[in-house]
C-alpha positions in Angstrom: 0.0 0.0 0.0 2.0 3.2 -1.0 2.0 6.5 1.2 -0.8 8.1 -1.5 -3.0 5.5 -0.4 -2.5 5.9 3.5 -3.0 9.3 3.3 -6.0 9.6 1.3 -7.8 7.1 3.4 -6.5 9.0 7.0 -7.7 12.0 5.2 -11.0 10.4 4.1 -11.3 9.5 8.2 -10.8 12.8 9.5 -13.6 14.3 7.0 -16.3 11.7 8.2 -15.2 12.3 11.9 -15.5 16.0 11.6 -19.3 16.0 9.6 -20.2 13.6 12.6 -19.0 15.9 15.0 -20.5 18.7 13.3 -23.6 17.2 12.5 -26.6 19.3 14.0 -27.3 17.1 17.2 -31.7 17.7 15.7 -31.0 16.0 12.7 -30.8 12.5 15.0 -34.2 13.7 16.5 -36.0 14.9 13.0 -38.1 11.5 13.2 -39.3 11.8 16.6 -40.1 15.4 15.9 -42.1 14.8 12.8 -44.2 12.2 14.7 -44.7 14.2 17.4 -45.5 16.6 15.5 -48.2 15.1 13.2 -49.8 13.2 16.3 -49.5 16.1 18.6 -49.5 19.6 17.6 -51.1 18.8 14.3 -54.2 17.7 16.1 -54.1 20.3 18.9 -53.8 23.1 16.3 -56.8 21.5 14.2 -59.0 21.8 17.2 -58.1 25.3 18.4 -59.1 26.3 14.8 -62.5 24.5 15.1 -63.1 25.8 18.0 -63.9 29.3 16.3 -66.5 27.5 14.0 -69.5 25.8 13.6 -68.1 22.3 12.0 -70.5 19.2 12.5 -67.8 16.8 12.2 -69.0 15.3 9.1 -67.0 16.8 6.1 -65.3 20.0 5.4 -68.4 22.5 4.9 -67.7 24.9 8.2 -67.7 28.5 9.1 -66.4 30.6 11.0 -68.2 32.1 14.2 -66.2 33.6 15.9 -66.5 33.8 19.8 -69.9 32.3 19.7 -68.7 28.9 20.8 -68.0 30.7 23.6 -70.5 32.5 24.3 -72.5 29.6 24.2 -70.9 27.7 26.8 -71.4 30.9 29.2 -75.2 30.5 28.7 -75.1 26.6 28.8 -76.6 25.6 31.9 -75.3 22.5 31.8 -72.1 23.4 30.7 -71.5 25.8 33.7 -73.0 23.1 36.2 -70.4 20.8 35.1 -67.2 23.2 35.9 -69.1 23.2 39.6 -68.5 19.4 39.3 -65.3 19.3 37.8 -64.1 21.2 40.6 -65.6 19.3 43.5 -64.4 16.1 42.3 -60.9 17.2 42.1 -60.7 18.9 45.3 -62.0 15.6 47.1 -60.0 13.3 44.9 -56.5 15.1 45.6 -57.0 15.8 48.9 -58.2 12.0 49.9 -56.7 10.1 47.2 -53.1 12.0 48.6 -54.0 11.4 52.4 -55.0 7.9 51.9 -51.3 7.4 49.5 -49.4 9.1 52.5 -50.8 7.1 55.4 -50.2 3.8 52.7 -47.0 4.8 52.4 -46.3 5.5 56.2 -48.0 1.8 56.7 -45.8 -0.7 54.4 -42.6 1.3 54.9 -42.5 0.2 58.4 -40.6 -2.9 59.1 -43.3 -5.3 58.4 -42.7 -8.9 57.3 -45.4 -8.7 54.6 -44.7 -5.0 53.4 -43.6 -6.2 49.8 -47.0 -8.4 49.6 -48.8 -5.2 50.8 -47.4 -2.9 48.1 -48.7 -5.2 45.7 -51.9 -5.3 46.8 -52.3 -1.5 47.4 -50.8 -1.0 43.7 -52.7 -3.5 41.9 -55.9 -1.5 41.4 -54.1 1.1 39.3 -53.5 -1.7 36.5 -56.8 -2.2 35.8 -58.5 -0.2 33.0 -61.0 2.3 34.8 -64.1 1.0 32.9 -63.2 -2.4 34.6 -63.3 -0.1 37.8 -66.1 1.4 36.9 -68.3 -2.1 36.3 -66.9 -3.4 39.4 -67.8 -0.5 41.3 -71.2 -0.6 40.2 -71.8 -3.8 41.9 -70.2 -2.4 45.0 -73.0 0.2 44.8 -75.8 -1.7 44.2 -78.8 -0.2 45.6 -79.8 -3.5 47.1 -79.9 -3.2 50.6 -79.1 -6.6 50.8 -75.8 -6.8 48.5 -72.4 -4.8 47.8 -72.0 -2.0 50.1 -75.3 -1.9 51.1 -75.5 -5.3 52.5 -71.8 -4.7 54.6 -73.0 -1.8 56.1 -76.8 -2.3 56.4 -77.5 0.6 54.9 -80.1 1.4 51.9 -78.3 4.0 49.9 -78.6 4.5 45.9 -75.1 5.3 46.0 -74.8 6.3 42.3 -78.4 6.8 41.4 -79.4 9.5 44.3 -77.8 13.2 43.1 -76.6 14.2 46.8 -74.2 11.3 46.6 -73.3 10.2 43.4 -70.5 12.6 42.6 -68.8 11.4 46.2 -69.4 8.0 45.3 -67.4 8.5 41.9 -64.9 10.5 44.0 -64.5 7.3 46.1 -64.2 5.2 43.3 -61.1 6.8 41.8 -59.6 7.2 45.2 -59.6 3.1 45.4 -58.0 2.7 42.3 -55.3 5.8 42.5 -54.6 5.6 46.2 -51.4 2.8 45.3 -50.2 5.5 42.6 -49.9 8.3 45.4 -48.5 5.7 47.9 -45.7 4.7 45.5 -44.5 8.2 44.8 -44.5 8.7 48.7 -42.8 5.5 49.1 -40.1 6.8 47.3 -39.4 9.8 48.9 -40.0 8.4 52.3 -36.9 5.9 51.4 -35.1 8.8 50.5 -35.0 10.8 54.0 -31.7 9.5 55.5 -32.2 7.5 58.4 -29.3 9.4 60.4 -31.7 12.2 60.8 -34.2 9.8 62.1 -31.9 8.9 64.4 -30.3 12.2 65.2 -34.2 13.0 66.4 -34.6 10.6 68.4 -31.3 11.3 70.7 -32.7 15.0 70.9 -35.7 13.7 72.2 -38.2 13.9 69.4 -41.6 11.6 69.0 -42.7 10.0 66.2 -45.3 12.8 65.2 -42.2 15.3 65.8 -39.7 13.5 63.5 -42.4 13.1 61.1 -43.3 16.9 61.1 -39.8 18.3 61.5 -37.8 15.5 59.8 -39.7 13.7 57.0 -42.4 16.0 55.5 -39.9 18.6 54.7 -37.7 16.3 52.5 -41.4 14.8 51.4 -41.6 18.2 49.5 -40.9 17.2 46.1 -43.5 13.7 46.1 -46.3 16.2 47.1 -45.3 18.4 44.6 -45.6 15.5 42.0 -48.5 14.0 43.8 -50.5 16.9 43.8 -49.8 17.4 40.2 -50.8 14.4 38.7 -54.1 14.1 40.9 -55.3 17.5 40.3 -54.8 17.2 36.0 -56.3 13.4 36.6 -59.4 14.6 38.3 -60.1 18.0 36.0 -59.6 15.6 33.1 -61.8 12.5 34.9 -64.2 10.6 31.8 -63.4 7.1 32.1 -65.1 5.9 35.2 -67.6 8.7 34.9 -69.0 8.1 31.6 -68.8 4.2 32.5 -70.7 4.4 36.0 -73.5 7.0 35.3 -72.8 8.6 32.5 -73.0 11.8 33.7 -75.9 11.2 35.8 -78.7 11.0 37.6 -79.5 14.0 35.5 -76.5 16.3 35.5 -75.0 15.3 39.5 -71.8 13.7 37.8 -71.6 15.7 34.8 -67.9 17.0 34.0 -66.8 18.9 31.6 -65.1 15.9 29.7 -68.2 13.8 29.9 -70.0 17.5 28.2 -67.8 17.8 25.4 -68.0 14.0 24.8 -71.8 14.3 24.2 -71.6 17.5 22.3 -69.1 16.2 19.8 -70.6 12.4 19.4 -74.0 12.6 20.6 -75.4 16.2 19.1 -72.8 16.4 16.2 -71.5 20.0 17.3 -67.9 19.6 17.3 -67.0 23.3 17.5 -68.7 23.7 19.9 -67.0 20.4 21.8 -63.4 21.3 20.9 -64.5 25.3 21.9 -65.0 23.1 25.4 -61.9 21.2 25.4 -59.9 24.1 24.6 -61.4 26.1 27.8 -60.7 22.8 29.9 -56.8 22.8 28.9 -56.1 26.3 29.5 -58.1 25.7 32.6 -56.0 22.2 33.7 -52.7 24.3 32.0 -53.0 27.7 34.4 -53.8 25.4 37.8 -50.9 23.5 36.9 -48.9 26.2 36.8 -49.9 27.9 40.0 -49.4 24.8 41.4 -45.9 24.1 40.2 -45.3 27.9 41.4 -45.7 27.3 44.6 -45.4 23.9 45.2 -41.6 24.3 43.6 -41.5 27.6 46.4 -42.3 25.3 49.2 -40.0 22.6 48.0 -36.7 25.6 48.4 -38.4 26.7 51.7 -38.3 23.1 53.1 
């Protein structure tokens, strides 16, 4: 092999290891973004469009409205009662669903024998599709005094079919199946608080409600903050178990705003107006998120 040779191959090296190193780092992720792009923001800038006009979701013929989608949804009485229930079910849901994950949490990370056998069981509902859930839970409720809940407590309650209830009864439904999520987050965490400070408490004097207030919900900061997240944007966006249990029912106790735009896009053929709705829920679930994440992140430096 002559010298000629050597050198144009070295040279023929060096030009392929500098256009890799120089190669624009997005051209590796072009594919993904093109994807994401044509399942995600393609679809999401779709329905903001139709959101400002009157499409029927059959064909192209369409025009623009305007506001009036809006507008509309001001004046819908059912619309407006919904956001009342959106609400209500998310405040119960994260604020049970996250006490019920801590004291989970607080249970199988004690030195128990069966604590791994425990963490299956608690987790194992959150496997199971929510319309399963949902069918299950609607034997649970049976309004037969004499079976499900009914029949273990003796009481007589039409737990999804009575208005006063119903929305607390879904509430308690997701809680059953989500309560695992929450206590596996916490878990975490909790397994992350060194067990010197633990110890450093206890020669100081500290209890076990002291060491838990002064020592381990401080460092707990960031699992609420991801707790608190996910079941707040879980329960604004709730439809599977609703839609599943009572379909927004008994007349309009359980009616969200997901279950409102499902029926006004599928069931009365106005999808501007639905996606008008959907686009008001996501700003909505976007600007709590963000307060949330405000101060949630301000607590977590705090701590």
């Amino acid at each position: 092999m002559t010298s000629l040779t050597v050198q144009r191959r070295t040279a023929g090296t060096r030009r392929r290891r500098r256009f890799s190193a120089n190669s624009p780092s997005w051209l590796f992720a072009a594919p993904a973004l093109v994807v994401y792009a044509l399942v995600v923001l393609y679809p999401a800038a779709a329905g903001v469009v139709y959101a400002f006009t009157d499409w029927s979701g059959i064909g192209q013929d369409m025009s623009f409205v305007g506001l009036a989608n809006f507008g509309a949804l001001l004046n819908d009485e059912q619309a407006m009662g919904s956001i009342g229930n959106t609400l209500l079910l998310t405040v119960a849901i994260v604020a049970v669903q996250n006490g019920v994950g801590l004291l989970l949490a607080l249970g199988v990370n004690a030195k128990l024998k069966s604590r791994a056998l425990l963490r299956v069981i608690f987790f194992a509902p959150v496997v199971v599709s929510p319309v399963m859930v949902a069918f299950l839970w609607k034997y649970v409720y049976n309004p037969d005094p004499s079976a499900g809940l009914n029949g273990l407590l003796g009481l007589s309650v039409d737990w999804l079919g009575d208005p006063s209830v119903a929305l607390w009864s879904i509430a308690g439904m997701v809680v059953w199946q989500y309560a695992g999520y929450s206590m596996v987050i916490f878990l975490a965490g909790l397994e992350g608080v060194p067990k010197e400070l633990h110890e450093a408490a206890m020669i100081d004097g500290a209890g076990t409600f002291q060491r838990f207030r002064y020592v381990t919900w401080p460092l707990l900061a960031p699992a609420v903050t991801i707790n608190l997240m996910l079941s707040t944007i879980g329960g604004l966006k709730l439809f599977d178990q609703i839609f599943a249990a009572t379909n927004g029912g008994p007349g309009y106790a359980t009616e969200t705003l997901s279950t409102v735009l499902y029926k006004q896009a599928f069931v009365f053929g106005k999808f501007g107006y639905s996606t008008a709705i959907a686009l008001v829920l996501a700003l909505f679930v976007a600007a709590v998120s963000l307060v949330q994440v405000y101060y949630l992140r301000n607590r977590e430096v705090s701590a």
